[in-house]
Structure formats: structure tokens, C-alpha cells
DSSP file (Angstrom, degrees, kcal/mol; ACC not computed):
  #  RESIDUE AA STRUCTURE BP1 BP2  ACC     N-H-->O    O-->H-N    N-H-->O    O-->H-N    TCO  KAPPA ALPHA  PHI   PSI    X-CA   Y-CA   Z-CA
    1    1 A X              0   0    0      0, 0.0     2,-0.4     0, 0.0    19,-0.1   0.000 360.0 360.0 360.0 -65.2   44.3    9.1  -29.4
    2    2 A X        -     0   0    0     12,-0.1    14,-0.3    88,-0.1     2,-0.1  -0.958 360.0-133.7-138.9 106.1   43.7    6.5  -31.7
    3    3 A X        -     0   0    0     -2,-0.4     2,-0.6    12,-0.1    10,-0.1  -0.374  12.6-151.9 -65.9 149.4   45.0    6.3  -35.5
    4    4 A X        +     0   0    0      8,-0.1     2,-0.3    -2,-0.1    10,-0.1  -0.968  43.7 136.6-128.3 110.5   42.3    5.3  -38.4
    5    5 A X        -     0   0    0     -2,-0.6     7,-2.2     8,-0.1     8,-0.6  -0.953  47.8-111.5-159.3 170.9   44.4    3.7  -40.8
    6    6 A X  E     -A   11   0A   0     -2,-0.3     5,-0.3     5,-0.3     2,-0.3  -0.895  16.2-177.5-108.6 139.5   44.5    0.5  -43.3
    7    7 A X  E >  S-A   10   0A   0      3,-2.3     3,-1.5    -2,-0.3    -2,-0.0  -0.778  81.5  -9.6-125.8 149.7   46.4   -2.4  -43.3
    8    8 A X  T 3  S-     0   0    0      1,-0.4     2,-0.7    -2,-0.3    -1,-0.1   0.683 132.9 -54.3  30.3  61.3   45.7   -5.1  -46.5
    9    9 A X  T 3  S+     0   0    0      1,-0.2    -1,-0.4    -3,-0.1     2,-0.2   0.125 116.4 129.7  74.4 -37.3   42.7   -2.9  -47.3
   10   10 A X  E <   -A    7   0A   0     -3,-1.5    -3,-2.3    -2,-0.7     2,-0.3  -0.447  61.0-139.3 -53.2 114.3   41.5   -3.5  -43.5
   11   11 A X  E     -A    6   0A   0     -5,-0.3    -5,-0.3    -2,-0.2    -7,-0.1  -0.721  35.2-175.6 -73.0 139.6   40.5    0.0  -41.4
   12   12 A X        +     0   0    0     -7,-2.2     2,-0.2    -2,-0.3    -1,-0.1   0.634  52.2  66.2-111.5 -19.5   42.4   -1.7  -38.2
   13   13 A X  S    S-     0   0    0     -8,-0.6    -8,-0.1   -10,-0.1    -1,-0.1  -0.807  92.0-109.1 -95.7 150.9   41.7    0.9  -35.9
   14   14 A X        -     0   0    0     -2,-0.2     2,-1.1     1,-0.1   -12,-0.1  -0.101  42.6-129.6 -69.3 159.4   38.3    2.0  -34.3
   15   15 A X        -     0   0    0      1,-0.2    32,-2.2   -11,-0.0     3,-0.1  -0.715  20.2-168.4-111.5 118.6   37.4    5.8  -35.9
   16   16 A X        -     0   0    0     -2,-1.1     3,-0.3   -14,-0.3    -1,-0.2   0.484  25.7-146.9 -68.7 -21.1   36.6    8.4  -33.7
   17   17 A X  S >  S-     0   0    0     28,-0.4     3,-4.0     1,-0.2     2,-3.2  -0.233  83.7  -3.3  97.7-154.0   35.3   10.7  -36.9
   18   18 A X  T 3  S+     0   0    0     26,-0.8    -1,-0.2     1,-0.3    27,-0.1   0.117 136.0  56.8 -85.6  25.2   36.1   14.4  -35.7
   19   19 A X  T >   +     0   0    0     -2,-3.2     3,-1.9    -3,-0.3    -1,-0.3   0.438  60.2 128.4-137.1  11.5   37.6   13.5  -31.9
   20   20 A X  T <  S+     0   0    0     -3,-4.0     3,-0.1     1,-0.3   -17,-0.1  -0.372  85.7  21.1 -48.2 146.7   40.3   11.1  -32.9
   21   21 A X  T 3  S+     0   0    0      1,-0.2    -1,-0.3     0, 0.0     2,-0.2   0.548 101.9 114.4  52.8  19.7   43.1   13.0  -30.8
   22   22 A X  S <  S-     0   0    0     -3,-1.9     2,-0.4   -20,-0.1    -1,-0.2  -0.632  90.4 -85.4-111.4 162.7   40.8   14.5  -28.7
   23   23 A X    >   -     0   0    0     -2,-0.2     3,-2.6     1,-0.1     4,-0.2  -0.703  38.7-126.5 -53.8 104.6   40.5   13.5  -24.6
   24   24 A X  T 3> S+     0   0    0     -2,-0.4     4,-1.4     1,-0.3     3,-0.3   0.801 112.3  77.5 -49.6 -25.8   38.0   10.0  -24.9
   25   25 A X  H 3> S+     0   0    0      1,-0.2     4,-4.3     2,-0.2    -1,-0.3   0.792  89.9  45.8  -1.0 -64.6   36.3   12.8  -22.2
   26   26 A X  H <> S+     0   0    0     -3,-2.6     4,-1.8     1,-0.3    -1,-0.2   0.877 105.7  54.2 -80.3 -62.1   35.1   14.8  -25.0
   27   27 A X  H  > S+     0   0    0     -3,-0.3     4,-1.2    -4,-0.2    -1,-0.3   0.744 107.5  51.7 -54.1 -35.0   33.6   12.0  -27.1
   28   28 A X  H  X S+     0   0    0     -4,-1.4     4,-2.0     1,-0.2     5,-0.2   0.977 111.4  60.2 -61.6 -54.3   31.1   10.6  -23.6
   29   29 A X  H  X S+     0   0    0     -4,-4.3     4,-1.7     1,-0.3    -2,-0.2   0.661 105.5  39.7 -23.5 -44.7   30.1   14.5  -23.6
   30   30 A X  H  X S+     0   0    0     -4,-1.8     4,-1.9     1,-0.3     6,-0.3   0.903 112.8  49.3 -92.6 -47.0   28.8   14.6  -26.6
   31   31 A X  H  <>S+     0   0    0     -4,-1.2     5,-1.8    -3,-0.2    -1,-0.3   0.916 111.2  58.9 -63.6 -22.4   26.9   11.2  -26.7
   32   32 A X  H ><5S+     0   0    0     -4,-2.0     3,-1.1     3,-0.2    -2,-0.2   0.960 106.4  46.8 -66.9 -41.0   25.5   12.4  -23.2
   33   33 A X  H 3<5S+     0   0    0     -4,-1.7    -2,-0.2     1,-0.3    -1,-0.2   0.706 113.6  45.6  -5.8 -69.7   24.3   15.2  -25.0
   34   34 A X  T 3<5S-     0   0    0     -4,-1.9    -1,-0.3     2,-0.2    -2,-0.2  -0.369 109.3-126.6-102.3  22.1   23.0   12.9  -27.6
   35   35 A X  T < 5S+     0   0    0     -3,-1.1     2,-0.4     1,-0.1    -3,-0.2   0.534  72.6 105.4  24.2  29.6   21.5   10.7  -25.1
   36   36 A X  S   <S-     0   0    0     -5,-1.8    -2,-0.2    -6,-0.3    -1,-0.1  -0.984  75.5 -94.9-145.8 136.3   22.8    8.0  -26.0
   37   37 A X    >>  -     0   0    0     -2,-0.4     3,-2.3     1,-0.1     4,-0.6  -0.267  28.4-122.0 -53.3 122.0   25.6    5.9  -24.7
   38   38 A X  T 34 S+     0   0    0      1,-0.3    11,-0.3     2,-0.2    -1,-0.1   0.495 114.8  56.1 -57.6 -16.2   29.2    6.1  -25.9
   39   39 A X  T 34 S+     0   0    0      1,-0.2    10,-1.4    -2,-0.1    11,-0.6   0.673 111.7  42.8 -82.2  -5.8   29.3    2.8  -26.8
   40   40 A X  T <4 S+     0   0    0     -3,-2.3     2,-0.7     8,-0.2    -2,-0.2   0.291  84.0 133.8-101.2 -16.0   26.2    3.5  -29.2
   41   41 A X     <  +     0   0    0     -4,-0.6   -10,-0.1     1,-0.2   -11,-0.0  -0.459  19.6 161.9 -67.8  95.9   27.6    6.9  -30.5
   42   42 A X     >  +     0   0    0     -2,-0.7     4,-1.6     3,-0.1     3,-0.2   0.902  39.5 130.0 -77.7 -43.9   27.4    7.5  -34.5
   43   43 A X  T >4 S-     0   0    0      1,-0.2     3,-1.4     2,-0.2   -12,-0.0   0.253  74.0  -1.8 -26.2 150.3   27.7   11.4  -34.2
   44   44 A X  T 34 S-     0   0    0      1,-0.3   -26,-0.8   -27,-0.1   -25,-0.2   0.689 135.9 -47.7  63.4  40.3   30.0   13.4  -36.0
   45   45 A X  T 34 S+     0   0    0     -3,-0.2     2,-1.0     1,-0.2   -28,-0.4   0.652  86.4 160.1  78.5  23.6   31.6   10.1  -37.9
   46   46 A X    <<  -     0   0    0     -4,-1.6   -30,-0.2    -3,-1.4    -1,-0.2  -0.674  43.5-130.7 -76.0  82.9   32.0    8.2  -34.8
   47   47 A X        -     0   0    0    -32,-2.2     2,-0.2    -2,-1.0    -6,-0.1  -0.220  33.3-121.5 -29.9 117.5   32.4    4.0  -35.7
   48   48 A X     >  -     0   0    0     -8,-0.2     4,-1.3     1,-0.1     5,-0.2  -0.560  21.2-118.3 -51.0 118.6   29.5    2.3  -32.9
   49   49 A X  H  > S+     0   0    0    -10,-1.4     4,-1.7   -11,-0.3    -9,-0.2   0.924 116.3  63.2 -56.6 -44.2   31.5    0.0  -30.8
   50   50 A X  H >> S+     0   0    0    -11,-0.6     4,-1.1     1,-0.2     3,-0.6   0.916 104.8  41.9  -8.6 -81.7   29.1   -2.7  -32.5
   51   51 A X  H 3> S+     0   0    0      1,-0.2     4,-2.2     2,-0.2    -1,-0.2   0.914 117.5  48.6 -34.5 -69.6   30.3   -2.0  -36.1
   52   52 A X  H 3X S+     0   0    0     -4,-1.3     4,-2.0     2,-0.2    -1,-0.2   0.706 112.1  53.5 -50.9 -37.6   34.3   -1.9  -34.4
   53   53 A X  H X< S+     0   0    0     -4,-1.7     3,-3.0    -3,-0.6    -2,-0.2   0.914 109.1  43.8 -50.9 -96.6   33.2   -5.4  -32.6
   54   54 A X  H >X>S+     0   0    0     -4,-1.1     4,-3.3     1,-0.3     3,-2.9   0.621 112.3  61.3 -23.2 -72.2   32.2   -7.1  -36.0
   55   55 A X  H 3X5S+     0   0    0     -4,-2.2     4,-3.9     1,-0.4    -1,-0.3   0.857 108.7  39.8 -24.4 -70.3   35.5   -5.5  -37.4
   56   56 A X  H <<5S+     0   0    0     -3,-3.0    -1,-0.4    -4,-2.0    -2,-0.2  -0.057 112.9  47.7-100.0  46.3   37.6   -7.2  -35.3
   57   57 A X  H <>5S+     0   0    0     -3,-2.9     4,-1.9    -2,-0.1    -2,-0.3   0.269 105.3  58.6-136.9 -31.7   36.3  -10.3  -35.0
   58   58 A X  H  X5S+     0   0    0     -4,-3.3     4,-1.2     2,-0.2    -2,-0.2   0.888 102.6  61.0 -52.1 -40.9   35.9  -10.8  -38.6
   59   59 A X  H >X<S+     0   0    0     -4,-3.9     3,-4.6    -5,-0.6     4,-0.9   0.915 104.2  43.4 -50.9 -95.1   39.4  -10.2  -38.5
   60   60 A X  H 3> S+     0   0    0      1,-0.3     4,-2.1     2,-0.2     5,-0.2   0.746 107.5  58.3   7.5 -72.9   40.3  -13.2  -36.3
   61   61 A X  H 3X S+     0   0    0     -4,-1.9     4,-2.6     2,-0.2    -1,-0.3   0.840 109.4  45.4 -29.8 -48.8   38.2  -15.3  -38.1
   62   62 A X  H <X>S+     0   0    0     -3,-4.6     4,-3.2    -4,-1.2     5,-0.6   0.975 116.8  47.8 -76.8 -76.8   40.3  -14.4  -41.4
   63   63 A X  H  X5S+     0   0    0     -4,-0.9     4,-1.2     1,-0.2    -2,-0.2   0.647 108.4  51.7 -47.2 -24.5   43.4  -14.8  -39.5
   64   64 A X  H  X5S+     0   0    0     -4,-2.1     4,-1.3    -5,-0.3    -2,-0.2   0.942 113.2  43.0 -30.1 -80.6   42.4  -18.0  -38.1
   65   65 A X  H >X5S+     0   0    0     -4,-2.6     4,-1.4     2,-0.2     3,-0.6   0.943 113.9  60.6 -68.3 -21.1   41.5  -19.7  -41.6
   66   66 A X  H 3X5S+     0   0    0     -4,-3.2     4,-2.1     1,-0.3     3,-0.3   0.959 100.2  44.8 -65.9 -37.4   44.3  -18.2  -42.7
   67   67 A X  H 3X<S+     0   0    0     -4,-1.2     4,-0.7    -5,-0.6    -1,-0.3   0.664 109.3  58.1 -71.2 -12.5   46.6  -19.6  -40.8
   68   68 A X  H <X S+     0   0    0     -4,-1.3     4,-1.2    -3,-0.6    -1,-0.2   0.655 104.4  46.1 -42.6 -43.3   45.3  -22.6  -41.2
   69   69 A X  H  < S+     0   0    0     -4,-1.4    -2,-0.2    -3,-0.3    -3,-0.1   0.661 116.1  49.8 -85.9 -38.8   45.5  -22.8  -45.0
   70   70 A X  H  X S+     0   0    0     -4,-2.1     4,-0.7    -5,-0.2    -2,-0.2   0.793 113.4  44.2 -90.1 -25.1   49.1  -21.5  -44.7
   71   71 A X  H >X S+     0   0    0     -4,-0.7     4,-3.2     2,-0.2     3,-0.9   0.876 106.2  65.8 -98.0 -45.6   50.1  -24.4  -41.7
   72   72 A X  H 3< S+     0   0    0     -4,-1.2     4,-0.3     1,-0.3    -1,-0.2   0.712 112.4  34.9 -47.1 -17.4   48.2  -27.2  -43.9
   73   73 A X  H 34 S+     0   0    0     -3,-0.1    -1,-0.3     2,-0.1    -2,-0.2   0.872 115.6  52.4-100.8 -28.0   50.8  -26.5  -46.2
   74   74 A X  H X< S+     0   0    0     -3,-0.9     3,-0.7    -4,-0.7     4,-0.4   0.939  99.5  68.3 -67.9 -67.0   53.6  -25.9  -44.0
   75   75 A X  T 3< S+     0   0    0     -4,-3.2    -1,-0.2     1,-0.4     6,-0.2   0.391  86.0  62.5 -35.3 -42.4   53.0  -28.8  -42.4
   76   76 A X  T 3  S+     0   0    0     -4,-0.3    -1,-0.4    -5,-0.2    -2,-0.1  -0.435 112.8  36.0 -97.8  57.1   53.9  -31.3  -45.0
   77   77 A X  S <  S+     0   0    0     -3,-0.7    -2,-0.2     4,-0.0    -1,-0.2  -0.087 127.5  33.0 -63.9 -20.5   57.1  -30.4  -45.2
   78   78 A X    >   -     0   0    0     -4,-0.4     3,-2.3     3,-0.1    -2,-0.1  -0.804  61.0-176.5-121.9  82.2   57.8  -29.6  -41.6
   79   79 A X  T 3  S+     0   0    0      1,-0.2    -4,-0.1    -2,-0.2    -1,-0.1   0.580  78.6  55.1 -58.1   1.4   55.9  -31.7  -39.7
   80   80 A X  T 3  S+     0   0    0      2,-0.0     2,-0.4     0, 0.0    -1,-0.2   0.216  78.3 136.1-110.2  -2.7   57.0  -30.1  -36.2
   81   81 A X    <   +     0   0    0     -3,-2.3     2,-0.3    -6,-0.2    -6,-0.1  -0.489  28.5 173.4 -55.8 124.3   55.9  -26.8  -37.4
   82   82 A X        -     0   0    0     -2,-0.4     2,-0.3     2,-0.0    -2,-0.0  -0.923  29.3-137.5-126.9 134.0   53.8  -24.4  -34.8
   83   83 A X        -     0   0    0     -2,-0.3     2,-0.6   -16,-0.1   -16,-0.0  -0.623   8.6-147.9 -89.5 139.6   53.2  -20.7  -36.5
   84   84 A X        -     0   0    0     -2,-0.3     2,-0.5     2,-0.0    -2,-0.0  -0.979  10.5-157.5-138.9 117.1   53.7  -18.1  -34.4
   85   85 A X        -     0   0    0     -2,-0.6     2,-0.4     2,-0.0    -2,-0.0  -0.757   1.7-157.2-102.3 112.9   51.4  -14.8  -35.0
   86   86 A X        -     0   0    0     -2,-0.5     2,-0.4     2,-0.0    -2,-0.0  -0.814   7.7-167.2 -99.5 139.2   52.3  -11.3  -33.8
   87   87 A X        -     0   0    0     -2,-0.4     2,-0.5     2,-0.1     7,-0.0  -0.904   6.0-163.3-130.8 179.8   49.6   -8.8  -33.4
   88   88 A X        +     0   0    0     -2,-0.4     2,-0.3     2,-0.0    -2,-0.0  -0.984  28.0 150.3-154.4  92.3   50.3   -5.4  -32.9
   89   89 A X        -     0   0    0     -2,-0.5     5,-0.1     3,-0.0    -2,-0.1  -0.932  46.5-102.7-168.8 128.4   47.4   -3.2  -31.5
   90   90 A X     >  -     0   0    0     -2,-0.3     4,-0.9     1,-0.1     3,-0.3  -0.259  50.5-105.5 -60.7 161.5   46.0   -0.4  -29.5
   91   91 A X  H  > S+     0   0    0      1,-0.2     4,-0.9     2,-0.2    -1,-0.1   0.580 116.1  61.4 -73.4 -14.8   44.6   -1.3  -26.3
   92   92 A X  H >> S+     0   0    0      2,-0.2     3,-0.7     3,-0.1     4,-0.5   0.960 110.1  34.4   3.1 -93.5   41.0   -0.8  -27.9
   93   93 A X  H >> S+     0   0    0     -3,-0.3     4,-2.2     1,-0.3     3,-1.5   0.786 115.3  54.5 -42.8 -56.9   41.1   -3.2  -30.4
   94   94 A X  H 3X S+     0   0    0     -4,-0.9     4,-1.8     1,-0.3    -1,-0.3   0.780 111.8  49.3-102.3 -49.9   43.2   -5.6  -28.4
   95   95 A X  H << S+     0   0    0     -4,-0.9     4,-0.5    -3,-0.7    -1,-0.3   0.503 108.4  50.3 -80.6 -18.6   40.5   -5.3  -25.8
   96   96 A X  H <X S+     0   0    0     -3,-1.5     4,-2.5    -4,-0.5    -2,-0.3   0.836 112.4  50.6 -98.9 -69.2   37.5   -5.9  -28.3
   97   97 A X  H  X S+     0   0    0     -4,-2.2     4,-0.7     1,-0.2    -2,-0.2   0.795 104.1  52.0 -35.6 -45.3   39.6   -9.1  -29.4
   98   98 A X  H >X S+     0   0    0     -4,-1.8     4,-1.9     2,-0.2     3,-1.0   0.886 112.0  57.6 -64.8 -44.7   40.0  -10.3  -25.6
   99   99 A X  H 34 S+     0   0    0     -4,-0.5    -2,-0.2     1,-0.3    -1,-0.2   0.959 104.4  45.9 -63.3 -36.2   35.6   -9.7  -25.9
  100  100 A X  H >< S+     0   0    0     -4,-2.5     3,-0.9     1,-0.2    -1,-0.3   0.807 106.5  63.7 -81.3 -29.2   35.2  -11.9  -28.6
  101  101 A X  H << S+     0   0    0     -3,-1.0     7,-0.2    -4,-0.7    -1,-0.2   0.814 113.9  34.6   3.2 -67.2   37.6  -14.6  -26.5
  102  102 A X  T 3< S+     0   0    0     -4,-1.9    -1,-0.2    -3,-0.1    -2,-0.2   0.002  94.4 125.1-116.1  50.3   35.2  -14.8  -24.0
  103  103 A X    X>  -     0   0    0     -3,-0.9     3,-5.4    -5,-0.1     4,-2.7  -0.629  69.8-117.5 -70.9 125.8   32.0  -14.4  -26.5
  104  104 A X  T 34 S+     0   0    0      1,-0.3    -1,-0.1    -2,-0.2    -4,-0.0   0.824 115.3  69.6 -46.7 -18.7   29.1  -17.5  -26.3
  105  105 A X  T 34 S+     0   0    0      1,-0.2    -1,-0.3    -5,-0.1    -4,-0.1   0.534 115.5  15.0 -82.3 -15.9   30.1  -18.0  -29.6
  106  106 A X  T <4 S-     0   0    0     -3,-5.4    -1,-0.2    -6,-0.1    -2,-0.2   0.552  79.8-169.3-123.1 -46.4   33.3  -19.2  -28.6
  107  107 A X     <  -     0   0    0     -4,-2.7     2,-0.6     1,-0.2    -5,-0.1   0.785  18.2-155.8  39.0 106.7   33.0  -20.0  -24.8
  108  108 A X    >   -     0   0    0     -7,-0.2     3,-1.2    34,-0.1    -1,-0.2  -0.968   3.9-143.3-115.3 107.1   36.5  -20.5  -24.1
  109  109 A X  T 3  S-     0   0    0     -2,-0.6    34,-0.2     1,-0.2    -2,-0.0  -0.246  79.7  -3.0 -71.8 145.4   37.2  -22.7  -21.2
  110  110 A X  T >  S+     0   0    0      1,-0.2     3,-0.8     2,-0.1    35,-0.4   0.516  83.7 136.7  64.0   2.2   40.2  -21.6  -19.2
  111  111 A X  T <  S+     0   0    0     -3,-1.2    34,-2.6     1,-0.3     2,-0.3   0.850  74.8  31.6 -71.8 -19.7   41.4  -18.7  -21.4
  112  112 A X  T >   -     0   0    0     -4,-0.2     3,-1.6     1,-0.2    -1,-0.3  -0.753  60.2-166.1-149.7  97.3   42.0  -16.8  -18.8
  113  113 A X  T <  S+     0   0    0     -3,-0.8    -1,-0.2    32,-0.3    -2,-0.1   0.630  93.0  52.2 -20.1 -52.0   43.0  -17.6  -15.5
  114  114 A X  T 3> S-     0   0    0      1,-0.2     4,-0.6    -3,-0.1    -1,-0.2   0.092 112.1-114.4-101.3  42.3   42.3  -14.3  -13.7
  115  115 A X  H <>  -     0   0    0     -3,-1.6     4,-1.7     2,-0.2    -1,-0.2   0.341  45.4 -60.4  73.0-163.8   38.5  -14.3  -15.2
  116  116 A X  H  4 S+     0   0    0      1,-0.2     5,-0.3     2,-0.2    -1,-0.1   0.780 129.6  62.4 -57.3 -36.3   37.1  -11.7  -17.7
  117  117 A X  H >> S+     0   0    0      2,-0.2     3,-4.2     3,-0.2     4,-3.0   0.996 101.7  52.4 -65.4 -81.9   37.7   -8.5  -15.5
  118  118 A X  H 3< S+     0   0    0     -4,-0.6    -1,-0.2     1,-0.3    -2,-0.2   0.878 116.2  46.0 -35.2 -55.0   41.8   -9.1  -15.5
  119  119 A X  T 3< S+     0   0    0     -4,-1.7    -1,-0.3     1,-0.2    -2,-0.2   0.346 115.6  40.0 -83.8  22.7   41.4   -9.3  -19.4
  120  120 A X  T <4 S+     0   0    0     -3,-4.2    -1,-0.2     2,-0.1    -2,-0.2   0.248  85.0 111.7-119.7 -19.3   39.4   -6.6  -20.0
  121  121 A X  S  < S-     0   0    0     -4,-3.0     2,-0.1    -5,-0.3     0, 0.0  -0.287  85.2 -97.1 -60.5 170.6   40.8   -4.0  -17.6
  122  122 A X        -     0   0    0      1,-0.0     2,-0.5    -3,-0.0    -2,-0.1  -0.452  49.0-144.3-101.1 153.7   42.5   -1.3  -19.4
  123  123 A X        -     0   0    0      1,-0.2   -32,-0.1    -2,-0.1    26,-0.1  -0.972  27.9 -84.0-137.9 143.9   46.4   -2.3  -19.4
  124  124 A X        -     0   0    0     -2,-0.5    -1,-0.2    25,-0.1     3,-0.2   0.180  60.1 -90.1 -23.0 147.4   49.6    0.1  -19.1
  125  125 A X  S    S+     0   0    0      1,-0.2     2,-1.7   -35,-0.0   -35,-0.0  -0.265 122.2  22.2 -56.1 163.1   50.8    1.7  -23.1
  126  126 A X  S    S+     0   0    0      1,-0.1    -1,-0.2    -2,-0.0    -2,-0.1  -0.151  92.2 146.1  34.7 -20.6   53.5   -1.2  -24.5
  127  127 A X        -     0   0    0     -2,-1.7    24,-0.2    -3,-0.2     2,-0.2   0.163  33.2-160.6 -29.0 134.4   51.8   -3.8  -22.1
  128  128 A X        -     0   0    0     22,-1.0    22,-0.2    20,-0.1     2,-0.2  -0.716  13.9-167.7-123.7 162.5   51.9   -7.3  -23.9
  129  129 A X        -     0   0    0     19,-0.2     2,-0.4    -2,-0.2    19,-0.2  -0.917   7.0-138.8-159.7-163.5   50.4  -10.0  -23.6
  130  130 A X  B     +B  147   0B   0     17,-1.1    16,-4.5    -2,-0.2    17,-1.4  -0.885  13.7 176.8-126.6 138.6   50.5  -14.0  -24.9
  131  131 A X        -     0   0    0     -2,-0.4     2,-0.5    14,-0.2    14,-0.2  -0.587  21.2-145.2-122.3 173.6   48.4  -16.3  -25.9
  132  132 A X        -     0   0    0     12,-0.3    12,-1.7    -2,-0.2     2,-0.5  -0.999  27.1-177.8-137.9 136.9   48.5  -20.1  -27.2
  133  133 A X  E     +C  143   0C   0     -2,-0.5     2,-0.3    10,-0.2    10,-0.2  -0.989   3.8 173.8-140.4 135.0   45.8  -21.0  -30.0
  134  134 A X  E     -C  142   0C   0      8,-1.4     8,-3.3    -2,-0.5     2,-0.6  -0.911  22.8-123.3-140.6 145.4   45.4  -23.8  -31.2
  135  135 A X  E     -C  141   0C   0      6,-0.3     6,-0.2    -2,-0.3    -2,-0.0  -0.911   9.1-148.1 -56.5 121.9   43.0  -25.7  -33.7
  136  136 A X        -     0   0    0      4,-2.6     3,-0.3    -2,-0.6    -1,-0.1   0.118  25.2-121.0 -70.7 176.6   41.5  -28.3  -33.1
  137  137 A X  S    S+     0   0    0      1,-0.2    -1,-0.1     2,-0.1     4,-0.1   0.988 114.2  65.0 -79.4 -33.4   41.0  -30.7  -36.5
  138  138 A X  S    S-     0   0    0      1,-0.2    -1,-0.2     2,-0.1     3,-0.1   0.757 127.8-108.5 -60.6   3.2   37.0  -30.5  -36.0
  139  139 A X  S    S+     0   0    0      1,-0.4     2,-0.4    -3,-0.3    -1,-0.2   0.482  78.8 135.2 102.2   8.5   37.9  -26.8  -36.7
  140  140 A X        -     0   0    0      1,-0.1    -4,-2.6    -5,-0.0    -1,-0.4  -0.785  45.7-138.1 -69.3 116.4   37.2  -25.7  -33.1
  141  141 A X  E     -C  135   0C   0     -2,-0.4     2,-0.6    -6,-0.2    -6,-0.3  -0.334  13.3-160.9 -63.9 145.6   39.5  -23.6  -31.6
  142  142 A X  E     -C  134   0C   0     -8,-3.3    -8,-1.4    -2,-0.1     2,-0.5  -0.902   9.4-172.6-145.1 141.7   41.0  -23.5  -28.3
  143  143 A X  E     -C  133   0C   0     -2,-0.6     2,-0.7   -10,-0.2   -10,-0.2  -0.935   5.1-178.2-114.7  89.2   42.8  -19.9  -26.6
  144  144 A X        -     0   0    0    -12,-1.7   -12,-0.3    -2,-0.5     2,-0.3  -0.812  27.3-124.7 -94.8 125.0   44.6  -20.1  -23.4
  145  145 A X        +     0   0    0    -34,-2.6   -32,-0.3    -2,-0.7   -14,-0.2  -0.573  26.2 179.9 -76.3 137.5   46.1  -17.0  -21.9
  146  146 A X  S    S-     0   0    0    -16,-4.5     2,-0.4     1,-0.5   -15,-0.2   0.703  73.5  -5.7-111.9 -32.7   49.8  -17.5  -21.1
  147  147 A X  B    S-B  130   0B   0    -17,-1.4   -17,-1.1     3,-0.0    -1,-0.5  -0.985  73.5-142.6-160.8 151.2   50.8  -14.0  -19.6
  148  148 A X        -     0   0    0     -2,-0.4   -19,-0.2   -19,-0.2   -20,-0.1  -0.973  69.4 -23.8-128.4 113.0   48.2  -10.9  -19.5
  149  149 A X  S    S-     0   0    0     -2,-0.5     2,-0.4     1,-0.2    -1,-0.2   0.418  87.6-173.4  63.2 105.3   49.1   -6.9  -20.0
  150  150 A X        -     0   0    0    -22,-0.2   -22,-1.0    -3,-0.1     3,-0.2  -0.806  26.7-178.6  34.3 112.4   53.1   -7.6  -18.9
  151  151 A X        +     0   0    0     -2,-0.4     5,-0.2   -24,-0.2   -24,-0.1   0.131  49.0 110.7-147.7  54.4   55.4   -5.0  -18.5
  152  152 A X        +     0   0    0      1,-0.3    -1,-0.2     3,-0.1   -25,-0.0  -0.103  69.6  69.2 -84.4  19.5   58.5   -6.8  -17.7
  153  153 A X  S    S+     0   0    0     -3,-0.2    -1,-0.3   -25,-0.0    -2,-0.1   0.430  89.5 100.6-118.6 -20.2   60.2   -5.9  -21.2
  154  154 A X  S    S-     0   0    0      1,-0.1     2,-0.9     2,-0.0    -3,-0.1  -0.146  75.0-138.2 -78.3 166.2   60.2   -2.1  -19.6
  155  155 A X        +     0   0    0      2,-0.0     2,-0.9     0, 0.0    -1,-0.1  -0.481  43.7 166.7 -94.3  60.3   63.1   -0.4  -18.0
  156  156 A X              0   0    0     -2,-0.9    -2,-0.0    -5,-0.2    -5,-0.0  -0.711 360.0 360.0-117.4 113.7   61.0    1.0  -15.1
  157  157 A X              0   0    0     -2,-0.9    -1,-0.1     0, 0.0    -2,-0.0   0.058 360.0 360.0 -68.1 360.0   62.6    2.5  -12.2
């Protein structure tokens, strides 16, 4: 289902403990079980989407001031430079990211034209999609969705 692996030290995917590859089925059972909701379910070495949240928004954050640090530099030498960041993610994560998008903490005006539902629904396997970020100089960010789950690169019949 979902690989648990590291990237620069970074677990990047959420860990399913003993039902990674399993049917996500299998994993509600057992927290029903456990009375307790899947999104709240430690059992049997199972990351709490909490924990998985925090994960990937701490990420972001990092990538954010990093890019920052790296454009500051860029910049005086290219002044026309704009950075362009690919990220590369099961629809989980990707979907965790989109929460933190439209999180009070950010309250992002506009990011997404067809409101939270369209960017949270679950989107086709290879489904892209693009976004434009920019930072502002008080260090505020601002996220507009340019194209959502896309799957015009496929050959689909």
C-alpha cells in the first residue's frame, strides 16, 4: 500500500506498522475493534494521522525556508530567477499537505478554486497536480492552485 522509507534522514511516508500492504480495509477493522478511530490508531506500530500531520508539515516549513535561503542567493546573480520545486508523493501525504494548505494557520485565500472537498478527494494513481507559491518579503506565504489531481499526461483510452 504504502512504502515507509527515508529520504535526507526524513521517514516520508505515513507507517502502517504490520498492515503496510495490507487492504486500508483491514487497518479500520482493527481500530473498530480498538474503538478507536482510524485516524487515531497506534496499534500494532501504526503512525496516528496526528504524528503523520506534524511530519508533513514540518516538512514544508523546512522546504519553504529552504528555498528561501537557496533563492536569496540565487537571486543576486539572477535576478529573474523563480525556483521551481517537484514533489513526488503518495496520495496520502500529498493529501495531508493539501490539509495544512487550508489549515487556520495558514488560511490561504483562493488556493483552491474548487473549495476544500475538490482538494482533498482522493485523486486517480499518477494524478498531478500544480501549484504556484510564492513568498511574500514579510515572510508570509501565499499558495494558489493552478491545476488539481490531472490526468492529461495519461494515455487513456
Amino acid at each position: 500500500m504504502f512504502l515507509n522509507h527515508c529520504h535526507g534522514g526524513m521517514k516520508c511516508e505515513m507507517n502502517y506498522g504490520r498492515f503496510d500492504g495490507l487492504p486500508f480495509a483491514r487497518l479500520v477493522e482493527a481500530s473498530r475493534a480498538s474503538n478507536v478511530k482510524p485516524e487515531h490508531f497506534d496499534g500494532e506500530g501504526v503512525e496516528p494521522l496526528p504524528l503523520f500531520d506534524a511530519r508533513v508539515r514540518e516538512w514544508f516549513e523546512s522546504m519553504c525556508k529552504t528555498t528561501l535561503v537557496n533563492c536569496d542567493k540565487r537571486l543576486k546573480m539572477e535576478p529573474d530567477f523563480c525556483p521551481t520545486i517537484l514533489v513526488v508523493s503518495h496520495g496520502g501525504t500529498i493529501r495531508r499537505l493539501f490539509a495544512h494548505f487550508f489549515s487556520p494557520e495558514l488560511m490561504l485565500e483562493g488556493f483552491c478554486p474548487g473549495s476544500r472537498g475538490a482538494a482533498m478527494r482522493i485523486a486517480a494513481n499518477t494524478a498531478y497536480s500544480t501549484f504556484d507559491l510564492r513568498f511574500n518579503l514579510d515572510g508570509t506565504k501565499h499558495i494558489r492552485s493552478v491545476q488539481l489531481h490531472r490526468l492529461d499526461h495519461l494515455c487513456l483510452k
